[in-house]
Every structure is written in C-alpha cells, then in structure tokens.
VOPA-543286 format. One record per residue (C-alpha): residue number from 1; residue in one letter; y, z, x. Coordinates in Angstrom, 2 decimals. Layout:
BEGIN
> nr,rest,Y,Z,X
> NUM,a,Y,Z,X
...
***
This chain:
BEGIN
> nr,rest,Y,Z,X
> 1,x,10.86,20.24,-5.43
> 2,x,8.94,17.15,-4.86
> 3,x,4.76,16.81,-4.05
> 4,x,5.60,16.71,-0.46
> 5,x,7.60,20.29,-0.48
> 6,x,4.94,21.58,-2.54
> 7,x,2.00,20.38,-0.30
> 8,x,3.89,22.37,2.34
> 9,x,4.51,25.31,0.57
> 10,x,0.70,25.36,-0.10
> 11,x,-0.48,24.50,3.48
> 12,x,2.08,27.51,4.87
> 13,x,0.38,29.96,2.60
> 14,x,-3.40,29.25,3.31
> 15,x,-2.80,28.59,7.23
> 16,x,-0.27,29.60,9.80
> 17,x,-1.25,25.72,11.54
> 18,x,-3.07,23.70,8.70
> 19,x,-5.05,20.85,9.57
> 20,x,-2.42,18.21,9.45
> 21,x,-5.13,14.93,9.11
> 22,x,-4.81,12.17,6.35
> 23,x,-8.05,13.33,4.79
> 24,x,-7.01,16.77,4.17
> 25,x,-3.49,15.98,3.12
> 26,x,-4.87,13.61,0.88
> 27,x,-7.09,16.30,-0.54
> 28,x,-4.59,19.06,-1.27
> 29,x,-2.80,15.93,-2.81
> 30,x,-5.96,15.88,-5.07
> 31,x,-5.88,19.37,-5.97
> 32,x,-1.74,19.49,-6.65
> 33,x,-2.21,16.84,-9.15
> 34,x,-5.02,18.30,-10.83
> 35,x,-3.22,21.67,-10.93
> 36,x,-0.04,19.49,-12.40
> 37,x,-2.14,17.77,-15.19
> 38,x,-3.99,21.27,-15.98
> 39,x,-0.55,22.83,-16.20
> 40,x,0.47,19.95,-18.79
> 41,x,-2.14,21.84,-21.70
> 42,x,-1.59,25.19,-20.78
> 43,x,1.96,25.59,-20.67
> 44,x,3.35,22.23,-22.16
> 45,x,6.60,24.02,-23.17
> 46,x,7.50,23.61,-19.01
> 47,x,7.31,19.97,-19.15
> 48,x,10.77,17.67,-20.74
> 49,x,10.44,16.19,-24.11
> 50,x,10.89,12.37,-24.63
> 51,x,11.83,9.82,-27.29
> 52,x,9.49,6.91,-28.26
> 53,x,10.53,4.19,-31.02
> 54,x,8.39,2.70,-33.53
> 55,x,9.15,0.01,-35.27
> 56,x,7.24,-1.13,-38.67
> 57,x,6.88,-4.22,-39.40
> 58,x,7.46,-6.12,-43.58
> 59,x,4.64,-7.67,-45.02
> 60,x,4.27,-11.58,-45.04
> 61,x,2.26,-13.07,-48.41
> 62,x,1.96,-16.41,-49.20
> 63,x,4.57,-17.92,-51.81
> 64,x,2.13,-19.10,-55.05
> 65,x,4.76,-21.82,-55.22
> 66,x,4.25,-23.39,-52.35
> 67,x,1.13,-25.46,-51.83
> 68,x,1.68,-25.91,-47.70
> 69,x,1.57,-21.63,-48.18
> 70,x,-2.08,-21.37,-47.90
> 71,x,-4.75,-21.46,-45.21
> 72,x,-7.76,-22.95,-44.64
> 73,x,-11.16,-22.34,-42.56
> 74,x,-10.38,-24.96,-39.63
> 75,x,-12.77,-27.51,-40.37
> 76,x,-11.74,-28.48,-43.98
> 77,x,-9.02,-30.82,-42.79
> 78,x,-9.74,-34.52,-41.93
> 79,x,-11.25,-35.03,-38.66
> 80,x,-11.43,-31.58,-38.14
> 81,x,-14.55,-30.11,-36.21
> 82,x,-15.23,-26.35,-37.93
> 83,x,-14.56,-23.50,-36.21
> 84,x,-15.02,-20.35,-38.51
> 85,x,-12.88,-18.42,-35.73
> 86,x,-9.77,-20.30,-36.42
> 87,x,-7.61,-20.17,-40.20
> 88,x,-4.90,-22.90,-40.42
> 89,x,-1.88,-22.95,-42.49
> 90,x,-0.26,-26.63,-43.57
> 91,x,0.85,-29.06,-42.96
> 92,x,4.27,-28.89,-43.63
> 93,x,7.90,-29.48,-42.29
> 94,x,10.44,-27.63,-40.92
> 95,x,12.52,-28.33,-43.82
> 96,x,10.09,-26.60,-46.27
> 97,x,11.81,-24.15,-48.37
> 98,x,11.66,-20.77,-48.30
> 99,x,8.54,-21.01,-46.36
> 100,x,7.98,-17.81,-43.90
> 101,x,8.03,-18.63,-40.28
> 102,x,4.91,-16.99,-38.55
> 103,x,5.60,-15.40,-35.53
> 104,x,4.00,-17.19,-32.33
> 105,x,5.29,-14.89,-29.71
> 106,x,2.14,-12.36,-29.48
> 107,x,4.21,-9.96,-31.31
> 108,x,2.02,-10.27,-34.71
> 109,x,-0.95,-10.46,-32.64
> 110,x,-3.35,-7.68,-33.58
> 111,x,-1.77,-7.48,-37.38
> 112,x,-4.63,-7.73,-40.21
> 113,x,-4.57,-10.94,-42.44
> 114,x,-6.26,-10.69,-45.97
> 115,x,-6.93,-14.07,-48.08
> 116,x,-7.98,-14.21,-51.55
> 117,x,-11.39,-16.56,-52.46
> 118,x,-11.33,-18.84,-55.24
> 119,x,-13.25,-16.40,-56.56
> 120,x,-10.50,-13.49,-56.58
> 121,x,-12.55,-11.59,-53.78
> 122,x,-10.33,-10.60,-50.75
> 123,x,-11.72,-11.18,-47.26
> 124,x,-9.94,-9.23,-44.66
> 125,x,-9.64,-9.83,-40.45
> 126,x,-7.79,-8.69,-37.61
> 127,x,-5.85,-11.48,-36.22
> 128,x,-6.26,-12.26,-32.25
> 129,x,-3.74,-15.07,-31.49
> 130,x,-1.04,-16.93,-33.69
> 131,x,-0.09,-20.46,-32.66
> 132,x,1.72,-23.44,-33.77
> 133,x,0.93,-27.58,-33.56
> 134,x,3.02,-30.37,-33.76
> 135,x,0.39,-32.49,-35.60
> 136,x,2.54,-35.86,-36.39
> 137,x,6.11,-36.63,-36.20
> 138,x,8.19,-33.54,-37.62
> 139,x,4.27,-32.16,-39.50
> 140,x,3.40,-28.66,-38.05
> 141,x,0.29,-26.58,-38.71
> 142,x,0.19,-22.97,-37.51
> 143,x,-3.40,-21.62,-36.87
> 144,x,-4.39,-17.77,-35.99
> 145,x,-7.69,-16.86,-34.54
> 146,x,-9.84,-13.78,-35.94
> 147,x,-11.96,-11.36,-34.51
> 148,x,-15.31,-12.08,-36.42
> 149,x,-16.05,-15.67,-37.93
> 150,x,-15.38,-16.16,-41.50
> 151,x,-18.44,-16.06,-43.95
> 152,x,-18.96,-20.23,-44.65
> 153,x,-17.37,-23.16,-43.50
> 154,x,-15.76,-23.91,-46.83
> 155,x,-12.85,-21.84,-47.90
> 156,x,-9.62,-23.34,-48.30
> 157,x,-6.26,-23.19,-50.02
> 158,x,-6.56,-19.57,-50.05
> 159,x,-3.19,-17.42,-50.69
> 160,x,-3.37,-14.87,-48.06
> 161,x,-1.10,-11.28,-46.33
> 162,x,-0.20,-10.50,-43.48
> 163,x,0.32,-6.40,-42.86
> 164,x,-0.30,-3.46,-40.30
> 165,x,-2.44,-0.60,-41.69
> 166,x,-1.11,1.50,-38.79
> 167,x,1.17,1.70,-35.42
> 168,x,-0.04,2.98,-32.20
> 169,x,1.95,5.42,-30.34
> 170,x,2.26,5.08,-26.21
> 171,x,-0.83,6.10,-24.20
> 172,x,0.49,8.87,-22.82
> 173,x,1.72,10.59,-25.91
> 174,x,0.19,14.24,-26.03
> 175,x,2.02,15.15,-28.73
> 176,x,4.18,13.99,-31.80
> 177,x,6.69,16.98,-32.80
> 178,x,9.05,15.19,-35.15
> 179,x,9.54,11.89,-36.26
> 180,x,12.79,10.64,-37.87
> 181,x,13.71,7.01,-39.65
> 182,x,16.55,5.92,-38.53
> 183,x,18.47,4.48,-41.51
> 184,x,22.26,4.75,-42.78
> 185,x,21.23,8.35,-44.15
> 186,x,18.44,9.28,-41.38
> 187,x,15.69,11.55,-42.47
> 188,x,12.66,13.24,-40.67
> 189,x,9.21,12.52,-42.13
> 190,x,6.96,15.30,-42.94
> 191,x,4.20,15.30,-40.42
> 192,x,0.36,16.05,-42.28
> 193,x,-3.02,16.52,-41.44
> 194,x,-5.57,13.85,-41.57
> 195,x,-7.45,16.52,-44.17
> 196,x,-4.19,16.51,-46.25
> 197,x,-3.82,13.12,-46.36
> 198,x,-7.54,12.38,-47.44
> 199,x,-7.72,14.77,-50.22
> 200,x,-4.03,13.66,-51.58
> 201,x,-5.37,10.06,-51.44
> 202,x,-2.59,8.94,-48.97
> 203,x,-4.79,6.74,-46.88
> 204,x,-4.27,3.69,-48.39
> 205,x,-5.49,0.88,-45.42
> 206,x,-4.91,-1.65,-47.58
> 207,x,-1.23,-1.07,-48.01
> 208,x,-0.84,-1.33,-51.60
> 209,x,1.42,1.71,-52.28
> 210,x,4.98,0.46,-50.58
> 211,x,8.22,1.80,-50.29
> 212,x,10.54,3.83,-47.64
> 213,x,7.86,5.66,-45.68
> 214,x,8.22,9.49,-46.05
> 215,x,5.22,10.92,-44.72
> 216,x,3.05,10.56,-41.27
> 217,x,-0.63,11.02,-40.27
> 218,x,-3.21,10.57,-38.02
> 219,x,-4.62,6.77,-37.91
> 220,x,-7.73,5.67,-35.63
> 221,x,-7.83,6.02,-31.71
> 222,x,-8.71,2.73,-30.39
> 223,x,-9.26,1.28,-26.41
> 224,x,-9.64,-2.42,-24.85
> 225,x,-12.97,-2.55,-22.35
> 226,x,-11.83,-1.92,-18.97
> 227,x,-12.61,-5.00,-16.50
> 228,x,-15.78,-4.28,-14.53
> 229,x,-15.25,-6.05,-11.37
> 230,x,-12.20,-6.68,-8.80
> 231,x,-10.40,-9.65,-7.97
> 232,x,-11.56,-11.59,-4.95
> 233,x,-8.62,-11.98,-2.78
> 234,x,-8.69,-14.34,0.23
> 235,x,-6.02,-16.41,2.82
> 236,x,-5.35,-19.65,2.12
> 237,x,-3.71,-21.68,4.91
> 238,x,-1.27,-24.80,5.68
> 239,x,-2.33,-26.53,1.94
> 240,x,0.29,-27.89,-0.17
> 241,x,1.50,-25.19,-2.93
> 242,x,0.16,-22.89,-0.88
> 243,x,2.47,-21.44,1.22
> 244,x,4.89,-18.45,0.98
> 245,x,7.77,-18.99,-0.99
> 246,x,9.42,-15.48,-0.92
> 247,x,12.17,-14.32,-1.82
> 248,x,9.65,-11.23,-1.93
> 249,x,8.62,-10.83,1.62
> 250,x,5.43,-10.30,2.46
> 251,x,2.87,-7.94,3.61
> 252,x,-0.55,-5.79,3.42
> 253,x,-1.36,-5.59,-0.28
> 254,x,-3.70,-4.46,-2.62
> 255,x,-4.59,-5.65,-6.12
> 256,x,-5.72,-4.51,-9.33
> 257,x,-5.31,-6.06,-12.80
> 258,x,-5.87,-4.92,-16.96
> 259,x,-6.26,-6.83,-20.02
> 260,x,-3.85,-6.60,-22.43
> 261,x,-3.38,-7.76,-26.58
> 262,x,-0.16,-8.48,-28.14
> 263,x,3.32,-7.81,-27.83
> 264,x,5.58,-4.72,-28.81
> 265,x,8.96,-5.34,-30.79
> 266,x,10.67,-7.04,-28.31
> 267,x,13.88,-4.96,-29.32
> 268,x,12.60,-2.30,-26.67
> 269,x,14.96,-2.01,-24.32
> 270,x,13.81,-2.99,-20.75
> 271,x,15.39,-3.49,-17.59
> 272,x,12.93,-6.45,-16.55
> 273,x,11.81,-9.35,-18.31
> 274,x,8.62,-8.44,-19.02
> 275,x,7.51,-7.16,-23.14
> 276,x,5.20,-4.12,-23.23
> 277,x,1.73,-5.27,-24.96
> 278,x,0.89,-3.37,-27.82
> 279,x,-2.55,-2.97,-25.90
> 280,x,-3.42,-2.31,-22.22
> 281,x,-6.92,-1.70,-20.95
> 282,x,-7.57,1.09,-18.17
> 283,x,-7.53,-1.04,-14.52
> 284,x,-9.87,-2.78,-12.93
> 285,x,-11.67,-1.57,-9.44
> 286,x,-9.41,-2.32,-6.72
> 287,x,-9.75,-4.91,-4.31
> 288,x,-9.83,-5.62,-0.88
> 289,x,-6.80,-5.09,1.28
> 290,x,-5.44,-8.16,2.75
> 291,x,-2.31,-8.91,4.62
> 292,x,-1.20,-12.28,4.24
> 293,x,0.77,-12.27,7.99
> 294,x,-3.19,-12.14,9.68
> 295,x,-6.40,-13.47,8.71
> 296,x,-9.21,-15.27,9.92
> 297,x,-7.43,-17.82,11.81
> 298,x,-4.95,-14.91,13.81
> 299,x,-1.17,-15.14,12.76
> 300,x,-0.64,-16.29,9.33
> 301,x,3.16,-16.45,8.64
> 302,x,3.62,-19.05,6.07
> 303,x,0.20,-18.76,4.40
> 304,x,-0.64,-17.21,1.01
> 305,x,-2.66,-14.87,-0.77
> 306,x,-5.20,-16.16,-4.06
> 307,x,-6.93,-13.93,-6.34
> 308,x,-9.47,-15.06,-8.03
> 309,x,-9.66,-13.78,-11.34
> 310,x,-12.53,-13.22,-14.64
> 311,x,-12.43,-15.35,-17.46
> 312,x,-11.94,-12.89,-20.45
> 313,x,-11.37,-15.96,-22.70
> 314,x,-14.83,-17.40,-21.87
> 315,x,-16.53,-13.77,-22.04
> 316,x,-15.06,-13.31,-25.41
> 317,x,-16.88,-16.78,-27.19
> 318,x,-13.11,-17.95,-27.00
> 319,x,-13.92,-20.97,-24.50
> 320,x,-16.19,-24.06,-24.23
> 321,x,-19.64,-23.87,-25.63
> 322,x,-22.54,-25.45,-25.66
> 323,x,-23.62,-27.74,-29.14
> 324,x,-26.56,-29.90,-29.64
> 325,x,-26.84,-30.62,-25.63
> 326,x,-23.74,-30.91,-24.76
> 327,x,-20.40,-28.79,-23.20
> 328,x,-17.36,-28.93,-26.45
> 329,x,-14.55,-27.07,-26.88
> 330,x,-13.92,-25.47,-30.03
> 331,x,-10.25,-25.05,-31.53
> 332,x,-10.38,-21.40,-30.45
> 333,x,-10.77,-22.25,-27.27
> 334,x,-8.08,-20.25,-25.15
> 335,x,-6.63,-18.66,-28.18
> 336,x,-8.52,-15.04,-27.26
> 337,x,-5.03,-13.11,-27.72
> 338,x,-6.17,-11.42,-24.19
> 339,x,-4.23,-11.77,-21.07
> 340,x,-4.69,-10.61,-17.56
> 341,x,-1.78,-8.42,-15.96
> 342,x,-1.97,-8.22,-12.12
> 343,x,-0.78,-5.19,-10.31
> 344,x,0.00,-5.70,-6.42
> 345,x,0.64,-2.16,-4.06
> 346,x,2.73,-2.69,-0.85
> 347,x,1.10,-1.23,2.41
> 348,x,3.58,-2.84,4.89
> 349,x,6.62,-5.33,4.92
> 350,x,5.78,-8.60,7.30
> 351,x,8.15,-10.72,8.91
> 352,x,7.97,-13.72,5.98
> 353,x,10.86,-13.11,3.70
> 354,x,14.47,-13.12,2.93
> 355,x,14.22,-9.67,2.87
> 356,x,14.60,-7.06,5.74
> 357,x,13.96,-3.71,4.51
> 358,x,12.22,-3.16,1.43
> 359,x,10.21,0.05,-0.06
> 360,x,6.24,0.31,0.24
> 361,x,5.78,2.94,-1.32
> 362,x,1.97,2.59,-1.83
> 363,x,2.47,2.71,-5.70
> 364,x,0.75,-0.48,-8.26
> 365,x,3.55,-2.32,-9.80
> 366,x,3.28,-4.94,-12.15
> 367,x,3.08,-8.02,-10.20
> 368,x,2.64,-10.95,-12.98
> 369,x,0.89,-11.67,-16.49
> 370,x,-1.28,-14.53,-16.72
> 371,x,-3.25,-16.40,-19.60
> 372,x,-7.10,-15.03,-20.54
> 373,x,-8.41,-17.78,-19.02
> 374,x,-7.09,-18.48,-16.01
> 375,x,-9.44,-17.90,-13.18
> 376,x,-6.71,-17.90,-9.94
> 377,x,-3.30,-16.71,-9.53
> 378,x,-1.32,-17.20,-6.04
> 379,x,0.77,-14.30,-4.82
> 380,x,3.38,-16.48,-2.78
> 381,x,6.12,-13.55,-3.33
> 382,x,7.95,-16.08,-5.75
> 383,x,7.57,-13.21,-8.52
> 384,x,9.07,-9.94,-7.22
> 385,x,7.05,-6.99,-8.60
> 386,x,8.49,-5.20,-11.66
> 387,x,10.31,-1.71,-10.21
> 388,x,10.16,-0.25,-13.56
> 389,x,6.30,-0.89,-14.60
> 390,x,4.06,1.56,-12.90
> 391,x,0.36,1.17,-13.49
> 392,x,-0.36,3.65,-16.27
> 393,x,-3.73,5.52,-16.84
> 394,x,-5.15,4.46,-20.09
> 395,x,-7.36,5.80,-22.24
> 396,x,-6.56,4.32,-25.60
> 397,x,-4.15,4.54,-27.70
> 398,x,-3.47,6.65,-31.05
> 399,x,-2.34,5.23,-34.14
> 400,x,-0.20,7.03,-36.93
> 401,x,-0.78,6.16,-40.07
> 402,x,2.54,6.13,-43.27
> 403,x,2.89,6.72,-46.60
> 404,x,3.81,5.05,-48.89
> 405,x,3.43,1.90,-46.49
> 406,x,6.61,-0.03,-45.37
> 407,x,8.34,-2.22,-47.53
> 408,x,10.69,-3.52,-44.05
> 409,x,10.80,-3.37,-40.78
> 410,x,11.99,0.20,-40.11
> 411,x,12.88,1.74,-36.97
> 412,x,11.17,5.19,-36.09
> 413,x,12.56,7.74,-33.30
> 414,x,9.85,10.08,-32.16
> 415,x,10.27,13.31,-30.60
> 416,x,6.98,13.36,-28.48
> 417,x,5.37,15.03,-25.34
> 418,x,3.58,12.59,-22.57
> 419,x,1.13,13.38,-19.95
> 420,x,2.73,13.34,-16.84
> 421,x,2.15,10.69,-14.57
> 422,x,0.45,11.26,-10.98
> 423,x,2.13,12.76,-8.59
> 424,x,1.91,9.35,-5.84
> 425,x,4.86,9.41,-3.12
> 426,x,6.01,12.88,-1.56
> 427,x,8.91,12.15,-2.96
> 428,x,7.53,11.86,-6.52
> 429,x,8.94,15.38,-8.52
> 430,x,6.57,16.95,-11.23
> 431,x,8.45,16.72,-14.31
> 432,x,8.87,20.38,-15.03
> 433,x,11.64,22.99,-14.67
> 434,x,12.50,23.86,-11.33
> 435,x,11.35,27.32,-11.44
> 436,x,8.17,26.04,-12.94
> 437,x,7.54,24.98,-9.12
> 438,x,5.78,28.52,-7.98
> 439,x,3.32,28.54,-11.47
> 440,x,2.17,24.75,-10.02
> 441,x,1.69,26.39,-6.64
> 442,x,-0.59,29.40,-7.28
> 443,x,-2.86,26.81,-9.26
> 444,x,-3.21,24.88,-6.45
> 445,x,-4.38,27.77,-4.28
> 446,x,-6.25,29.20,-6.78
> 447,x,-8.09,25.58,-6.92
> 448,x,-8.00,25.29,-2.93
> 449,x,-9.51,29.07,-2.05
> 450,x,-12.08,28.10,-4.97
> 451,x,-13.35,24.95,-3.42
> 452,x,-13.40,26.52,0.18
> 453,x,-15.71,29.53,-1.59
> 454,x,-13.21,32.38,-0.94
> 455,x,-13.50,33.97,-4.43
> 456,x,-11.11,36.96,-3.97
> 457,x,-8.32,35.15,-2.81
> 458,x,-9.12,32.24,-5.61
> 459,x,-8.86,35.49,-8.30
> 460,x,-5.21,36.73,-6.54
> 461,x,-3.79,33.37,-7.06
> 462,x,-4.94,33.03,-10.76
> 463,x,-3.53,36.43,-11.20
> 464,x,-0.20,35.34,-9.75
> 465,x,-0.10,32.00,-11.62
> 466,x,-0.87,33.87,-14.78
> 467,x,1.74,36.61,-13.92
> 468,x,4.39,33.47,-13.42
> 469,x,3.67,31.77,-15.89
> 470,x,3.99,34.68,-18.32
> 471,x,7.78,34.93,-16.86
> 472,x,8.30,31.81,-17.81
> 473,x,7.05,31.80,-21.13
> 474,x,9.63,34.26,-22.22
> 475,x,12.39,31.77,-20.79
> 476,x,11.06,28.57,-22.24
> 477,x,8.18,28.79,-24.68
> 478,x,10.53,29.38,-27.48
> 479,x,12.88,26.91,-26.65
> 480,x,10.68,23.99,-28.45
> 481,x,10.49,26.26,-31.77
> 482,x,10.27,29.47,-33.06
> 483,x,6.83,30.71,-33.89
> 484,x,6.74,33.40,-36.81
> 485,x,4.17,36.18,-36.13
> 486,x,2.84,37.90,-39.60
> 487,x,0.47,40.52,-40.13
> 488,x,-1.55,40.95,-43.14
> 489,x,0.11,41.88,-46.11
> 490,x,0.10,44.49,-48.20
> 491,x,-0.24,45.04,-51.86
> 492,x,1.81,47.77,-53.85
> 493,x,0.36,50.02,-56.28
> 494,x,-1.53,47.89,-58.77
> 495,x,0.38,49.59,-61.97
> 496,x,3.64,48.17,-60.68
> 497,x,4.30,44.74,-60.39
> 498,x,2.19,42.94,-57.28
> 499,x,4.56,41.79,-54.78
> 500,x,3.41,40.94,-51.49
> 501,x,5.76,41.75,-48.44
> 502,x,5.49,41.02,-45.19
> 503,x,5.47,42.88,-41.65
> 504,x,6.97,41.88,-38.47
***
C-alpha cells in the first residue's frame, strides 16, 4: 500500500466526498508522514532491518628513518610565506623508499594528525584537506590543512600520526543491534554502554591500545552548519557556454544544495559515480522555481539555468585575506575540505532534450558536487541527476567508538535500524509490513480528528491504533529478539544453602 492508497483510505473514512484541493491533500500528506515517523519509535519492530558497512582505517606514523618523513609549519621552507593553517611534508621523490603515500582523494579528510615537538610534547589537529605539489622536476611536497592554526610559526621536522579516534555511522541510523567483523573467522563485537566503557577505561581517543577490535561504544554526535541562504537562480541567454547541452532535457526546476567534508571508503558499492562524504550538512532553503524553456525574454529553448552559489571557502578564513594593506592569498587558500552538493527537483519535462519521456517526480536528487569556493554552477543538463541519491534529512551524525583501536583497515557489517525516509510520491510505500498499513491509518485519523477539534472521534482512532498495533506486536515484536521477563527472586530458608531461583 503506497501514500496515495493510504491518503484515500483516510479521506473515505472521515468524508463520504472529501475536499479533493492541493492544499488539503497536501495536508493529510503532512499528517501521514508524521503518523509514519511517530510509528518508527513506537513500534520499530514493524519497520525492515538494514545492513551498513564500516570500514576502519590503519594508522600512518612517520618512519624515524626517513628524514623527507616529517612535516613542517608551512612557512619554514625557503621562500615560503607562513601559514600556521597549512603542515607540509618533504620534499621528496617518488622513488623514496618505503615512504607512505598520503591519501589525496578526500578520503583521509577529517582523520586527526598528532606531531611530536622537539620538545617531546604532542600537538594534536583534525585535518581538513590533504593535497599534493609537484614542486620541481620529479620533487613533491604533500601539505594538509587543520582546523585551528598551530601554536608558533616555527615547528619543523616534527615526526607525526595519522589515526581516527572514531567512525560515524549513517544519519539515519536509529539503532545499532549487532555489529560483526568480517574476517576469515567472523565474530560479533560486544556492544557496551558509554558508562561501561568509562569506568573500564576503554576510551582511549588517543588510540594507543591497538589490536583486532572486540568491543563497540558510543563516540560523539557531531553536525556541519546548515547553509543559511538559497541559491540565486536566473536565465541566461544566447552567450557562449551558455546554452543547453542536454542529454538531460530540460524543464521547471528547483534547487537546493549542502555542504559536505570528506569521502567514505570508496569500496561502497554504488550504482553512480558519485562517493558518499563522510559528512553532509542539513539543506539549504530552497530556491526559486525557474523553468529554463521561459523567462524574461518569452521562449527560451536553448538557454540555460546559473546558480549562484556561497563561498564556504572564503567564510571559513580558507580564502584571500587582507595583510598589511593589501588582498594575498595564503597557501590554505581553497584547501577548506568543504564542498557544495547541488540538488535539482523536476517540475516538468520541456521540449530541449534528447529525451522524450522522462520521470518528474517532484523528488531532490543529487544534481552535481562542486569545489567550496566556487561561486556559480550552470545547469545545462550535461550532468544527469543521480537516480539513486535522494536528498536525506540530516541531523548529524553518530560516531561509535572501538576497543582496543584498529591495528588495519577492517571491514564492519552492521545490523542497524534507519528512520524512514518521507513519504514524497503517491507511489512512495512506507517501509513496514503490509498489515502494518491499518496501525499507520488510525494514527493518521487520530492526528486529523485532533487537529479539526473532534476529540471523541480523535480518542476512537487512538483506541483502534492501539488495539492494532497490539495484534501486531504478538506477530512481530519478537521476531527481532526474545525478551526474558523475570520477577523478583526468592530466597530459600536461610539455614539451607541460599540459592536464588527464578520465576517466569
């Protein structure tokens, strides 16, 4: 039973003829997917379990041997112009021995480094961006930005780590119910309280204690800042580069975009291109409806739509700035680790295009991901929206937290419950047993006869929901594990020996 059955059912029951307008559909809409996500915490045993991975990641330390293994405040160097943001490590060849390629591709982005003072006191910082320089013929450097500035201008040749304290599970996640390495001889880890894990002295952030992980906790919750404004969208018309390309046809769209921090392993399987970030801010407002077939200037086939986009990069400190009078532009410049992703929903299919018949389903899919910085990107319908990347609601992510901490990069199959996505299209199905259908239904009425101020008939439906859904608890709220039920127990005679039995 999809949304659109379900609004019927609900509209059949409270009215013989409903009032069929867009407004009111669109608020029993409102009230089915509130009923849907209040369903998710009080019976979550009616929704399907999924699998996330996890993947850990080895520690990288500098090799004592090696002299080009060490990094520097940028700044030490010759004809280098300080930047306490910005560590470098080299130079050196490709031909350097042993020496531990960093990884440039965002996925260490957001990993902690710790380097050791001349002094023997360790200085730690969460890495924002690694990147890699070609300084002279066959010479590289590879530099990393930080999130605070480092304490003098100074340091240098320090021996350094690179680790992750802790991983951070999908947004979504409600709920982690097992979680299981998966090695030659897989295992399950034993899941414990933060509480536990304090007072057994398992929280070691630093990482020192390593080895094959056997036991899981509860790390930090932590959130990207949401962008405040929308994009700016306008026409732009008969101007070279600027004209619709296709082979996405075009339209009336909508736009919306996030910020986003890193990279995921890119081992995740995906049917598109495009990596999942390891961080994703909640959206930003939406903007304007436009339809690049009209405009201004009447019929518009041909012409192209430009969105004009914040510069994160530049909010962040991580742009030019101003020194002693004038406009320079530090080496951190750029290198925020932020980028924007753009999110386009399809009202309507216009007549520019290779293709005839397409879905507009009225749903934000992940249009394109562009640098922190840039400040425009062109929707031309060159990049075809990615099916399988749904704009998610976000509001942060949790972390787990191992011990001992890896020693490798382990792979880690979770047996989780996630919050159910909205409820969009009619054709969208809640993802709950079929019989579950008539428990979301009575909530809904019970929600609708509240808000209309009908009391009595708001108390019948909560009585029905609550008679359904005890129905279905006795199918399926034992299915996800049995729950023992003990009563106090009791204490033979005191001359005898004390054994303590217990009642079902």
């Amino acid at each position: 039973m999809n949304k659109g059955e379900i609004r019927r059912r609900v509209l059949e029951q409270v009215d013989w003829q409903p009032d069929q307008s867009a407004a009111f559909k669109a608020k029993v809409d409102r009230l089915i997917n509130r009923a849907y996500q209040q369903l998710m915490l009080e019976a979550p045993f009616l929704f399907f379990e999924t699998d996330v991975r996890v993947f850990t990641e080895s520690d990288v330390s500098s090799i004592t041997a090696k002299t080009a293994d060490r990094v520097s405040i940028y700044g030490t160097g010759a004809g280098e112009t300080t930047d306490r943001y910005v560590l470098v490590r080299g130079p050196y060849t490709l031909a350097t021995a042993g020496l531990q390629t960093w990884a440039v591709d965002g996925t260490w982005d957001g990993r902690r480094i710790e380097c050791t003072r001349a002094n023997g006191k360790v200085i730690s910082r969460v890495c924002r961006e690694f990147w890699q320089e070609e300084v002279s013929s066959g010479v590289y450097k590879d530099y990393v930005t930080v999130n605070h500035p480092w304490i003098n201008e100074t340091d240098e040749d320090m021996e350094y780590r690179i680790y992750t304290p802790e991983y951070d599970l999908p947004p979504d996640v409600v709920e982690l119910r097992s979680a299981r390495l998966n090695e030659s001889s897989p295992y399950d880890l034993e899941i414990i309280n933060q509480n536990d894990a304090e007072r057994l002295q398992y929280t070691d952030f630093r990482g020192e204690q390593t080895g094959k992980p056997d036991k899981l906790f509860r790390g930090r919750h932590w959130q990207i800042d949401a962008p405040t404004v929308a994009a700016e969208v306008k026409h732009v018309y008969l101007i070279p580069g600027y004209t619709w390309e296709g082979p996405d046809p075009g339209g009336k769209f909508d736009y919306c975009f996030t910020y986003v921090w890193g990279k995921r392993n890119l081992a995740m399987d995906h049917p598109s291109d495009h990596a999942m970030p390891k961080w994703e801010s909640a959206p930003s407002p939406i903007s304007a409806t436009i339809d690049h077939e009209s405009g201004e200037k009447g019929t518009g086939a041909g012409s192209t739509v430009v969105l004009k986009l914040p510069n994160i990069d530049h909010e962040l400190n991580f742009y030019k700035e101003l020194s002693g009078g004038a406009i320079t532009t530090p080496k951190r410049s750029e290198k925020s680790g932020l980028r924007i992703r753009i999110y386009v929903r399809r009202y309507s299919v216009g007549g520019t295009g290779s293709v005839e018949r397409i879905e507009s389903p009225e749903v934000f899919y992940l249009l394109a991901e562009v640098d922190g910085h840039a400040t425009e990107y062109v929707h031309d319908g060159s990049d075809i929206p990615d099916y399988y990347v749904r704009l998610k609601s976000v509001h942060g992510y949790q972390s787990i937290r191992f011990h001992p901490h890896p020693d490798d990069a382990y792979t880690l199959f979770c047996r989780v419950l996630q919050r159910p996505q909205p409820l969009v299209n009619d054709q969208d199905a809640p993802r709950i047993h079929e019989e579950a259908a008539d428990v979301l239904i009575q909530r809904v009425l019970a929600f609708f006869y509240e808000m209309n101020g009908n009391a009595e008939l708001s108390q019948i439906s909560e009585a029905r929901y609550n008679q359904a859904l005890n129905t279905l608890t006795k199918r399926y709220g034992m299915i996800t594990g049995a729950r023992v039920r003990k009563k106090f127990p009791r204490v033979q005679r005191p001359y005898r020996d004390i054994r303590v039995t217990w009642r079902e």
